[in-house]
C-alpha positions, -999 to 999 in steps of 0.1 A, spaced: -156 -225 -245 -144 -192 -250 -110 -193 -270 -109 -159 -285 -103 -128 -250 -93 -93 -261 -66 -93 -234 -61 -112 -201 -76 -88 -175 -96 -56 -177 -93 -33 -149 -120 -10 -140 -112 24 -127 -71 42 -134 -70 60 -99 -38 46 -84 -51 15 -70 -61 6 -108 -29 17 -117 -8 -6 -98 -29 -34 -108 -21 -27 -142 11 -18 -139 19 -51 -122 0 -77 -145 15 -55 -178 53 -58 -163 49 -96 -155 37 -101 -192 -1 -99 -190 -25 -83 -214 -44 -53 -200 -72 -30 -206 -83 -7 -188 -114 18 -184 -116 48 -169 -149 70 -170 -127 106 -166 -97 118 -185 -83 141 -164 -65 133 -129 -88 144 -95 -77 180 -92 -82 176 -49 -49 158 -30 -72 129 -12 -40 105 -1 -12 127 16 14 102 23 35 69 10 57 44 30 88 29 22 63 -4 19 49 13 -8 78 22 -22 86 -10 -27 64 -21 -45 70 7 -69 105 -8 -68 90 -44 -80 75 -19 -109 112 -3 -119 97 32 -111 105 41 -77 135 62 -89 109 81 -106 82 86 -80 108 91 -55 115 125 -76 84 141 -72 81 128 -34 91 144 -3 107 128 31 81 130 61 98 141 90 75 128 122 41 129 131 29 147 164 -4 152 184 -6 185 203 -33 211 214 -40 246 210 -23 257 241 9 241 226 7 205 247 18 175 232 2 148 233 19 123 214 49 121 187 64 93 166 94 102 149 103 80 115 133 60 118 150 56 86 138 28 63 167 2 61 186 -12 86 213 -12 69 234 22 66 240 22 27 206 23 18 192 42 43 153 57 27 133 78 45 103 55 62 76 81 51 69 105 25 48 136 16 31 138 -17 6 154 -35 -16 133 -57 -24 147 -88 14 155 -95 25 117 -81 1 98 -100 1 120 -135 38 102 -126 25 67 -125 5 73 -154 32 82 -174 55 52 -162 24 30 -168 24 45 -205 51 32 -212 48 -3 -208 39 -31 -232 4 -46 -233 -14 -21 -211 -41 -6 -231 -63 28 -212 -96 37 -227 -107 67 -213 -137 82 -215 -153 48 -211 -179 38 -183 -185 4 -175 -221 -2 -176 -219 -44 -177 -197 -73 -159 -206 -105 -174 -193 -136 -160 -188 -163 -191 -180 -201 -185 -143 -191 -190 -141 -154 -189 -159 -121 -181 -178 -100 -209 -172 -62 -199 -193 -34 -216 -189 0 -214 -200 32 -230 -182 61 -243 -192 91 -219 -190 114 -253 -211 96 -279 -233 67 -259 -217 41 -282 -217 9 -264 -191 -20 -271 -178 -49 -254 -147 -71 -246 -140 -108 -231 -112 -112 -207 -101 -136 -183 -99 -116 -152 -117 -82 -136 -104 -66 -109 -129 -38 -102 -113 -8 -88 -135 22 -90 -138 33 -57 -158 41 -32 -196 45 -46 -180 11 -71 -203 4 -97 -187 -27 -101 -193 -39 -68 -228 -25 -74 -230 -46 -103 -221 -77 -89 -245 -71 -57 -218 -69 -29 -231 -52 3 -211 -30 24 -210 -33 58 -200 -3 85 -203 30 94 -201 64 77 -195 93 104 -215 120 101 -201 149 107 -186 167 77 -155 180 72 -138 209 53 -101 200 33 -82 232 23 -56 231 1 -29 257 1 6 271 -19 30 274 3 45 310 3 67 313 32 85 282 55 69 279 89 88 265 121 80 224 120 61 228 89 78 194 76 60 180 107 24 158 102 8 177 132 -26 165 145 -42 195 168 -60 177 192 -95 189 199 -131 177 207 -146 208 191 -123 214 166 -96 185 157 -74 197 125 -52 175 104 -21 198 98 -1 183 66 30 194 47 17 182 9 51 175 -15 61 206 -42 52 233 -21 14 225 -10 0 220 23 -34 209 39 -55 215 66 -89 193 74 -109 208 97 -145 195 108 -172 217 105 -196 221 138 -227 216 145 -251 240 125 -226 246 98 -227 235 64 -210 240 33 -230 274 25 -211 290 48 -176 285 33 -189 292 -6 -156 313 -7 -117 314 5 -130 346 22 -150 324 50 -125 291 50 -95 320 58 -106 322 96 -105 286 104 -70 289 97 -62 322 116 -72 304 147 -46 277 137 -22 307 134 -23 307 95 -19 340 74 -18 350 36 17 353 44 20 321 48 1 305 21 -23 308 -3 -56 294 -5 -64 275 -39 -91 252 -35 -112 233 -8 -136 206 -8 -161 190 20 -163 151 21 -175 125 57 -150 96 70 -165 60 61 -153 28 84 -170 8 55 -158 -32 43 -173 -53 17 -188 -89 27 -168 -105 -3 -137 -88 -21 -144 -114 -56 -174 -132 -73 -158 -158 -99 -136 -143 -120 -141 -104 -107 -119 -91 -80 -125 -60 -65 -96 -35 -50 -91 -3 -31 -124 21 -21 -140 -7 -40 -140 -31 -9 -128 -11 19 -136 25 36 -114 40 63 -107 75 82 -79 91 69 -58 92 104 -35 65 95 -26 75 62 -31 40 44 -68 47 26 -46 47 -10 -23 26 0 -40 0 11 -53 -1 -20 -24 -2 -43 -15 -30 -19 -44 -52 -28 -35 -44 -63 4 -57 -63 -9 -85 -41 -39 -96 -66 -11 -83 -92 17 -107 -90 -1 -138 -80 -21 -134 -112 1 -131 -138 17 -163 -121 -21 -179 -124 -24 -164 -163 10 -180 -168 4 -214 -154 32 -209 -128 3 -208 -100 -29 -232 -96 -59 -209 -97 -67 -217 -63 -40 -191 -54 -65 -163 -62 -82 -171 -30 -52 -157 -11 -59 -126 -22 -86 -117 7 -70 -138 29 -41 -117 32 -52 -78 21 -85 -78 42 -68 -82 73 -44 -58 62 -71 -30 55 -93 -42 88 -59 -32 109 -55 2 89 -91 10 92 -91 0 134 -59 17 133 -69 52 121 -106 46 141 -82 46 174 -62 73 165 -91 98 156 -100 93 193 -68 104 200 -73 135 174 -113 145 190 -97 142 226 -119 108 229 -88 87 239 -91 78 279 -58 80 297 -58 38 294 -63 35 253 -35 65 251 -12 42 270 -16 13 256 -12 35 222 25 39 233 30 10 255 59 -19 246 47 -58 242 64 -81 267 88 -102 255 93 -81 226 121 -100 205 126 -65 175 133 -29 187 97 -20 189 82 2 168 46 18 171 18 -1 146 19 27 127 56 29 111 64 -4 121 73 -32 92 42 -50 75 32 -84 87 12 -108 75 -13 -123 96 -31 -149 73 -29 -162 36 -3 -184 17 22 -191 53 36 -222 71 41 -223 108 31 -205 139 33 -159 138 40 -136 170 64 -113 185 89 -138 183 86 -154 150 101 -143 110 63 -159 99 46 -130 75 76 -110 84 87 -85 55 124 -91 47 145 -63 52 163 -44 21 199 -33 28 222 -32 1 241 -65 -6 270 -79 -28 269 -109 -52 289 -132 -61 309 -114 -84 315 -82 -63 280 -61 -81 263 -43 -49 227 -35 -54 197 -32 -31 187 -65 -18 154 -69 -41 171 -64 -69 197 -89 -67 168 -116 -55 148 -112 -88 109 -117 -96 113 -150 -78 106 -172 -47 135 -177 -28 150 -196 2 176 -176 17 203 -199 36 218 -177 67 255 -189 56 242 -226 45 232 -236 13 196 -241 18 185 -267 -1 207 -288 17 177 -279 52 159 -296 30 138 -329 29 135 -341 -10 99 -336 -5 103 -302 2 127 -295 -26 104 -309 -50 73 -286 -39 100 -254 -37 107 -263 -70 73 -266 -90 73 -231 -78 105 -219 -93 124 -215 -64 163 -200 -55 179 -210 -32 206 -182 -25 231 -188 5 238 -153 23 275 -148 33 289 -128 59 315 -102 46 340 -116 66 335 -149 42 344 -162 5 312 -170 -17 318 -205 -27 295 -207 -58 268 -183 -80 234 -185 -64 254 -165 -32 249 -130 -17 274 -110 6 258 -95 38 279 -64 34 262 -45 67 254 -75 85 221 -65 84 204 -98 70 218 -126 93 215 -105 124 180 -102 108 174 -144 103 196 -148 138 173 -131 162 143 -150 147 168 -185 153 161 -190 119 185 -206 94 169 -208 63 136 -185 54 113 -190 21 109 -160 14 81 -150 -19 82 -126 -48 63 -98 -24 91 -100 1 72 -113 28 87 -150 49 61 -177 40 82 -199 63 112 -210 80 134 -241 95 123 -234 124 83 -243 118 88 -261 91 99 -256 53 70 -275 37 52 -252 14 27 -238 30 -8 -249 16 -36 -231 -4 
């Protein structure tokens, strides 16, 4: 048996889907190495936009504060055509709820400056060690580990180490998915398309809009970029190729017919790359996990391609470190795919539907239904693209739909303890799974069976006061906006589990068993 590991996980690939992962297991008090074949960030913005979900999870990391800096709020997203039409709009409602805490829902950014950002936050923590310039060339699986060699891309020298846990996340063309012999299933689109990155040099009326010209010919993906940048994607037509744009000279008249001059911007790099609708038959083999581009391909019209990724990586993250700690059973690992590939199967249907909408594919019925409003809608309804995450399947107890708090995430106003400190919801709740009593203690809901499985977990229970009320004890939180038991009270719920990623595992209502694995 192998007793002697170089740290607890390595972690293939430092784009920001590694990054998370690493940034999650090092914070929650794992050991860490990671490899990463290139030095130097990707020059090209690829992801153009974050969510407030994601900015949670940067909270959970203690760096959102810091991100948030070099970030810029998204204004609303729009579908129009060249004669000026529109088509469609969603307009971002704040974040919270609440009105103290009130975050913008999306934001612009441009990659290379937001994850130099992570990379220096990551830098700074204990236990995470980066080898750059190192390419995995082996994954090993061990009767108790995983051997992983790589080679230094500058002198060929080969060495190895033994961890616990892999979690390959190196993309899209993955070696370690390679490696391991994982097929991808899907589609790539053929046609190619042409991204064009610009300095802004003069403001534009509704520049700070996400504008999506509408076209069958030519469809462009209009994007306000964080710091002063902006992008255009533009598909090239038949019977052109990347030859005929070897120079800013030729891309400049794809944006005069947008009604783009040097005025406006200037021109300071473009690339050519195809959309991929691409999923991997299995997202682990043993003890290797894969993450991001490494299991899962999408078109970039919902925004979510990175995401999605650093989602898989906080998901995989957390219930890991609980795992490498002997808080979780091992068995938890298998909620990993459970719950993300769902996740990435909506994103990836998502943006499929609305590049119909984008290439004037959309019939008159799908564009409808686009904007239509479920019956017996129980929330204000919001489209599927802003609206709150759900969970759909994984580690949850009792019956999901329009009308239930199942998979539900739990909003984030600001709340008061019990000794008058007011702080954003999350960080008063702690790394910790928690049963939230609407004014009730909540263990008291419970049956001593219950309590006992709640407990082997760690559990709080936390009672939530109305302002109105006294706290009566320590493990209480003041609903200073009313925001959380108007929350619970339109689900009829009075006591939610709720887990360290924020999302309801389950409720009185259906039951407060822990759900099983």
């Amino acid at each position: 048996m192998t007793t002697n590991y170089d740290a607890d996980v390595a972690i293939i690939g430092y784009g920001p889907t590694g990054l998370v992962g690493a940034m999650t297991l090092a914070s929650k008090g794992a050991s860490v190495v990671a490899f990463e074949r290139d030095k130097d960030i990707y020059a090209r913005a690829r992801a153009v936009t974050v969510n407030d979900w994601t900015m949670r999870i940067f909270q959970d990391l203690g760096i959102d504060d810091r991100i948030e800096k070099v970030i810029e709020p998204q204004r609303a997203l729009r579908w129009v055509t060249y004669d000026g039409q529109e088509v469609m709009r969603v307009v971002h409602p704040p974040s919270e709820l609440g009105t103290r805490n009130t975050k913008p829902r999306f934001y612009n950014i441009y990659q290379p400056t937001m994850e130099a950002e992570l990379r220096a936050c990551a830098a700074e923590l204990d236990g995470l060690e980066v080898r750059y310039g190192a390419e995995v060339v082996g994954v090993e699986e061990l009767a108790d580990g995983v051997r992983v060699t790589s080679r230094d891309t500058a002198t060929g020298e080969e060495s190895s180490v033994v961890v616990r846990y892999v979690i390959g996340a190196d993309g899209g063309s993955s070696p370690t998915r390679k490696m391991l012999g994982i097929a991808m299933r899907g589609e790539t689109i053929d046609t190619q398309w042409i991204v064009i990155d610009c300095k802004v040099k003069r403001w534009w009326p509704d520049r700070d809009f996400l504008t999506f010209w509408t076209d069958a010919e030519r469809p462009v993906v209009d994007i306000a970029l964080s710091a002063g940048n902006h992008r255009w994607e533009i598909p090239l037509k038949p019977g052109e190729c990347e030859a005929d744009f070897e120079s800013s000279a030729e891309v400049w008249p794809l944006l005069a017919a947008l009604g783009v001059t040097e005025d406006d911007v200037e021109i300071h790099q473009h690339a050519f790359y195809r959309h991929h609708a691409l999923g991997a038959e299995t997202w682990r083999r043993g003890r290797v996990f894969l993450a991001g581009d490494a299991c899962h391909l999408m078109p970039p019209w919902a925004g979510a391609g990175m995401q999605t990724g650093m989602r898989d990586a906080h998901n995989l993250g957390w219930k890991l470190a609980r795992v490498l700690r002997g808080e979780l059973d091992d068995a938890w690992l298998d909620t990993y795919e459970a719950e993300r590939r769902p996740n990435a199967d909506f994103y990836t249907d998502l943006a499929i539907g609305l590049g119909r909408v984008i290439k004037q594919e959309a019939t008159p019925e799908e564009l409808a239904a686009m904007n239509a409003v479920p019956e017996n809608t129980v929330t204000p309804f919001e489209p599927p693209l802003i609206a709150p995450p759900v969970l759909v399947a994984g580690w949850l107890n009792g019956t999901q739909g329009d009308a239930s708090v199942i998979g539900r995430m739990l909003p984030q106003p600001i709340a008061g303890d019990a000794v008058g400190r007011m702080a954003r919801l999350d960080d008063l709740l702690g790394d910790d799974f928690v049963l939230l009593g609407a004014d009730v203690d909540p263990a008291s809901v419970l049956t001593d069976e219950e309590r006992a499985a709640w407990d082997a977990l760690g559990a709080r229970y936390v009672t939530i006061r109305p302002q109105s009320a006294y706290t009566q004890g320590p493990d209480e939180l003041v609903d200073l906006e009313g925001v959380l038991l108007a929350w619970l009270g339109r689900y009829g719920v009075q006591v939610a589990a709720v887990r360290p990623d924020r999302f309801v595992a389950a409720a009185d209502k259906s039951g407060l068993a822990t759900p099983t694995l």
